[in-house]
N, C-alpha and C positions, 0 to 999 in steps of 0.2 A: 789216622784217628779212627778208634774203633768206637761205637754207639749202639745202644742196644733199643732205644725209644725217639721221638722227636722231639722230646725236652731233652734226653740227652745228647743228641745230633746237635741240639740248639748250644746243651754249652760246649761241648768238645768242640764245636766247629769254630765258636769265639772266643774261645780259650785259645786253640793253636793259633788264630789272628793275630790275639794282645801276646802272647808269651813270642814269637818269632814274628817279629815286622817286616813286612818287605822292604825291603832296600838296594839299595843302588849293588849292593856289594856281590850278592848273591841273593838269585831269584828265589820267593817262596813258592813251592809246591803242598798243598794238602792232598792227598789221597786219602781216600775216605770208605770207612766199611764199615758195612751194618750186619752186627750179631744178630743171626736168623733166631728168630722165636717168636711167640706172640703180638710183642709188644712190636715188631718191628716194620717203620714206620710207612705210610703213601710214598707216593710222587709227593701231592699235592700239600702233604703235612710238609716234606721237603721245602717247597715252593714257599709255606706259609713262612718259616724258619727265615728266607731268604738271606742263607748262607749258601755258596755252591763251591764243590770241591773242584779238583784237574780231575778225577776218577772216581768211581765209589761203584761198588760191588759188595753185595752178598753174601756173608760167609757163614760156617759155624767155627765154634772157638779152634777146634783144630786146626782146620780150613786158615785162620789167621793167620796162629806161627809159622806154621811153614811159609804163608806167604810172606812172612813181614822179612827184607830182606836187612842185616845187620848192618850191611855197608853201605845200603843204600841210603836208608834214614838216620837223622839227626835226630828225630823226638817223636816219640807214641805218646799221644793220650788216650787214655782208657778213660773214654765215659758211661761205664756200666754201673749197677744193679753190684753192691759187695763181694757177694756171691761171683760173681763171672770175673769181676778184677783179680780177687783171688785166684782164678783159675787161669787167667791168661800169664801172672807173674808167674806162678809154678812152670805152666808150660815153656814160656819164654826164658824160662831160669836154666830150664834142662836144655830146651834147642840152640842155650848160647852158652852153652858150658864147657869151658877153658877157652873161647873167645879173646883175644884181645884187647877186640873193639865192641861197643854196641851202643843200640840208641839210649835216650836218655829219656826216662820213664814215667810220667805223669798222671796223676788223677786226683778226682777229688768231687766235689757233690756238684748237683745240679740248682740246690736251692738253700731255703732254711731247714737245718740239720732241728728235727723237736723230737724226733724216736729214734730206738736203735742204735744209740749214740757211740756206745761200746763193739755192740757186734758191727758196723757197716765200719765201723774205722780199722779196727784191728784186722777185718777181713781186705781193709786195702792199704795194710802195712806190706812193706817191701818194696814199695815204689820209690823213684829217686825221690818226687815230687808228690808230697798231698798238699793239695793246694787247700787252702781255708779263707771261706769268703768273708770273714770279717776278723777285727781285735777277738769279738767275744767268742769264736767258733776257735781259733787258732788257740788263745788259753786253754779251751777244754779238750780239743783233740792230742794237747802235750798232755794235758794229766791223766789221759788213757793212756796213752806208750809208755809215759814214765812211770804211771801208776801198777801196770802188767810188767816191769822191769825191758820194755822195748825203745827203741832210740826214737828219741822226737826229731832228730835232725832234719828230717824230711818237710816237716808242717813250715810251708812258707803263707804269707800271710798276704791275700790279693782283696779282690772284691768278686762280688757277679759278673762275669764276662758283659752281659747286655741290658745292664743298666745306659742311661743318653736317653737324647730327647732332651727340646727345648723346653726350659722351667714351665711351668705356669703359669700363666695369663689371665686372669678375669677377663678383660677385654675381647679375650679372642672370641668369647661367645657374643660379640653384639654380631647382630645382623643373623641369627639363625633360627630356626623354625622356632625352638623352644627355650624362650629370652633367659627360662631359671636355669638353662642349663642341662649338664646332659650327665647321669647315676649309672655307674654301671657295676653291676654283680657279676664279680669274677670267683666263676663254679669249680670246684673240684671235683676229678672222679669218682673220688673216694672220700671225700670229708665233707656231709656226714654218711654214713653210710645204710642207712635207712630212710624205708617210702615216705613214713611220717613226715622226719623233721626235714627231708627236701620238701616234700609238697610244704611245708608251714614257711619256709624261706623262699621256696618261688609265690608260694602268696604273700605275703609283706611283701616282695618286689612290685608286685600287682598293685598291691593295698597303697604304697606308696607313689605310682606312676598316676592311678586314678585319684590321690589327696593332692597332686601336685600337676594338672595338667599344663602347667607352663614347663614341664621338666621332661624330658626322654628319659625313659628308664630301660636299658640294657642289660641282657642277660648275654654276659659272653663268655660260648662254651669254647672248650678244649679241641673236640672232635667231631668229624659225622658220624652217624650211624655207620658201624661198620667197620669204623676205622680202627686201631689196635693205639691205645696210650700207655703211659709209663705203670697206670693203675687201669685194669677191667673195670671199665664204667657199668657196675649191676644196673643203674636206674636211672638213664640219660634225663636231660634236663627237657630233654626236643619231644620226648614222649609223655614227660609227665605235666608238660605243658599241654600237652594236648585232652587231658583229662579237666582242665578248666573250660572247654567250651568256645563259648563265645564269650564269656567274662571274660574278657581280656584290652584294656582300652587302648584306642589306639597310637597312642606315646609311649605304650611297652612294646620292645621285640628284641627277639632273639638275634645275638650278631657273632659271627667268625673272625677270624681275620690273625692277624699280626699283634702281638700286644702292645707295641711298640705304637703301632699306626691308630690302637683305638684310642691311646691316652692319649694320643693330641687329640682330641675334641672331649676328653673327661674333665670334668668338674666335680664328682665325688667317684670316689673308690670304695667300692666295699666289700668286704670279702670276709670266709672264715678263716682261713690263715696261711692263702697262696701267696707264695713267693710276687705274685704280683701288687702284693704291698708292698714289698719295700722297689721294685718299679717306681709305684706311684711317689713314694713318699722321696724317692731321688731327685724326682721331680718338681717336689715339694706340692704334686696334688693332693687337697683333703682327702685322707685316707682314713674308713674306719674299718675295724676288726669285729666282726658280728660276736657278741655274748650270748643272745639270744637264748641258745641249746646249751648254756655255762661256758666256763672257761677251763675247759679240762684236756688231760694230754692226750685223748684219743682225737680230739678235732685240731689240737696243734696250736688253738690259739692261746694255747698259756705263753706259746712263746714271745708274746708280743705283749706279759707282764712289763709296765714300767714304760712302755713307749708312748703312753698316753691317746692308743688311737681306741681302745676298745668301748666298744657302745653300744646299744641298742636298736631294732629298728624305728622304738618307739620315738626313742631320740632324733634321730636322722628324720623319722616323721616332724616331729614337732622343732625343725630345724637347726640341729645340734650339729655343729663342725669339727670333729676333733683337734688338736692342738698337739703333734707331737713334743718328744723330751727332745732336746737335741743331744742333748748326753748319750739316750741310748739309740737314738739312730746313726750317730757317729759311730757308737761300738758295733754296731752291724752292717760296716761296710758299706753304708747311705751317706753318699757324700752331694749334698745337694748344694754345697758352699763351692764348687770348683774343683776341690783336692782332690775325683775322681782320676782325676790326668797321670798321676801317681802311682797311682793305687797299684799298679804290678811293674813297678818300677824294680822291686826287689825280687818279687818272682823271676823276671825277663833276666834280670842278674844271675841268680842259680841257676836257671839254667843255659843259659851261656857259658857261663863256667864249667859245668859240667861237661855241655857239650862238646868244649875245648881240650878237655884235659886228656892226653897218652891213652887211659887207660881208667875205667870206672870197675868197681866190685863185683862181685857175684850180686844178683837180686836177690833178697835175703828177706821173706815173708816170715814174721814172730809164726804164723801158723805154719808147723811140721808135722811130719807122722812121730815127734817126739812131745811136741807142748798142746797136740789134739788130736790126739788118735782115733777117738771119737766123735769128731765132727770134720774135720777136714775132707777124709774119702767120700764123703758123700759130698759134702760141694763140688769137690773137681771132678765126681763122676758124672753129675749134671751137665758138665760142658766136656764131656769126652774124654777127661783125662784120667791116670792113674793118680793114687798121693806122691808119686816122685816127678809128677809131671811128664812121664811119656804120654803118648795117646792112648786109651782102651781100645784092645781087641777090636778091631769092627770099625771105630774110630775116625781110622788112618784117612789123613786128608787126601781128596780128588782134585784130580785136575778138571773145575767146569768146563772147558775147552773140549777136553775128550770126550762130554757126555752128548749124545745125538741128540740133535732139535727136537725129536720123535718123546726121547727119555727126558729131555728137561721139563718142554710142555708139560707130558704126564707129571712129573715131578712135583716140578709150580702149583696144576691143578688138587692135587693130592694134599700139599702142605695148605694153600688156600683153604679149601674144604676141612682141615680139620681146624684150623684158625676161627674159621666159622661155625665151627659145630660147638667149639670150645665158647665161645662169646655167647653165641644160642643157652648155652648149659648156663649160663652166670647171668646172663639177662634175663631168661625165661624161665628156665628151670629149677634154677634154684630158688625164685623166689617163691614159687608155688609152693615145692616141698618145704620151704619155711612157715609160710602162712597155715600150711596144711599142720604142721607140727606143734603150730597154738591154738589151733582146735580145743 
């Protein structure tokens, strides 16, 4: 399984769980590798995910194919970024060409698909398998293929790898410090994207913990300082907290962790349009979708039109619960009735099947140097490749083994440092040259 972030590690690594079970029959192995870049992840984001691989190593895209051995594996999932999927099918196209045998090829998103619907799909056509986490995502990602004249046959139809977790409880809050219960704001890196309307959302979280002091109010972020997410956190949540002071009561605080392990002690969910709604709403904990900043598609909560959780903080102040549609939490792969148990029943089938068969096709990406001439070379230049899929000049993968202790250290140290110089530039930097620029 390749990964380029720790929300992607998180689904690739529970995706290859549910799609090949262990069984009696034949032992599962995941080996596990992370696409070197920015994004990519701790130790401790690792630990947080608590998924663990038999191996995992560091690679760049090149660095992959070569490594990824035909004979050895049954199934790759690519959990990347469109862009980089694109660029490992090409390459894997060209390093298994005229092959007889080869693995069986997987991808598909990490969460709720609300931008880019077109480009991130088309850019990871050519996979046996694009998985689709609900009825309503699998409908639209066929009327992209079929609607560009490309084969839908791939879009099989799952859920979120890591949805679970025991329903909901009222009850379970007797006996804890704070009897109303326990709110917690699940933050995005990147939505919304400006100082304003964070600082106005981390205040109504405030505003709300000090109108409610029988309630714990939570703010649970993504990352520490420092750490590298799927999105450059411009304006962490741990800093701009810190610009309130000593306003801050003390039934509000900042918490980490697992998402998994903070919703068993949630009693509201609220959020602008993290995949950690529909977590909550699996659960069938009160889940609302903040309006606040509107309902528009730069912040993603339009996608959560019709589901009946979206609200206010006014509301949530003045003790509003919202009420999902079961209609469309059904259509989006929130199966809080049971019927999860299923839910990649048919997935697990395709690719079984596949993985059985003599003999599977060439990998066949709609994007060529014939249907994008002018976009494709520059995607796959990005991750080292030519548009035919060789490696670029300079490219060619290393054997880590052969590089001295002496030359890795430096290595490591050098990529670190610009990793940090980079995040520096987008937390610091650039927000000055912006503010400087509305002068």
């Amino acid at each position: 399984m390749l990964a380029d972030s720790d929300t992607r590690w998180k689904w690739g690594a529970l995706t290859a769980h549910r799609l090949v079970p262990d069984d009696t029959d034949s032992a599962r192995r995941l080996d596990g590798f992370l696409l070197r870049g920015r994004a990519t992840p701790t130790v401790r984001q690792l630990a947080e995910v608590g998924v663990r691989a038999d191996s995992l190593r560091e690679v760049t895209g090149v660095e992959f194919v070569s490594a990824v051995d035909r004979e050895r594996y049954d199934v790759i999932v690519l959990s990347l970024v469109g862009g980089a999927v694109q660029a490992m099918l090409h390459g894997l196209a060209r390093a298994w060409e005229g092959a007889e045998r080869r693995p069986v090829v997987i991808t598909g998103y990490v969460g709720v698909v609300y931008e880019k619907l077109a480009d991130g799909l088309l850019l990871r056509h050519g996979a046996d398998v694009v998985l689709a986490n609900s009825r309503h995502d699998a409908d639209r990602f066929r009327d992209v293929y079929t609607g560009v004249g490309a084969s839908a046959d791939s879009v099989v139809e799952c859920a979120l790898p890591f949805l679970g977790g025991a329903p909901y409880d009222t009850k379970a809050r007797e006996g804890r410090a704070y009897p109303g219960g326990t709110v917690v704001f699940a933050v995005q890196p990147s939505v919304p994207d400006n100082r304003a309307d964070r600082m106005y959302l981390l205040r109504r979280a405030v505003e709300h913990a000090r109108a409610h002091p029988d309630r714990e109010v939570l703010v649970k972020l993504r990352s520490k300082p420092g750490e590298h997410t799927t999105h450059i956190e411009e304006l962490p949540y741990q800093k701009l907290v810190g610009k309130l002071g000593d306003d801050v009561p003390g039934n509000f605080r900042l918490a980490y962790g697992n998402m998994g392990e903070v919703l068993d002690t949630t009693d509201l969910l609220v959020t602008v349009s993290s995949t950690a709604a529909l977590e909550s709403l699996h659960r069938s904990i009160p889940t609302a979708v903040l309006t606040d900043l509107g309902v528009r598609e730069a912040l993603g909560n339009h996608h959560f039109l019709g589901s009946g959780c979206l609200a206010s903080w006014d509301q949530l102040d003045a003790g509003h619960l919202p009420q999902p549609n079961p209609d469309w939490v059904s259509r989006q792969g929130v199966a809080a009735d049971g019927a999860y148990e299923t839910a990649f029943d048919a997935a697990r089938e395709r690719v079984a099947e596949l993985a059985a068969a003599d003999e599977l096709p060439p990998l066949a990406p709609y994007y060529t140097r014939a249907t994008a001439p002018g976009y494709l070379p520059a995607r796959l230049a990005r991750y080292g490749f030519e548009p035919d899929g060789r490696p670029r000049p300079g490219a060619a993968a290393g054997d880590s083994a052969q590089v001295s202790g002496f030359r890795r250290v430096v290595r490591n140290t050098m990529r670190e440092a610009a990793r940090g110089a980079y995040r520096h530039g987008v937390q610091r930097v650039a927000p000055v040259i912006r503010r400087m620029g509305e002068l």
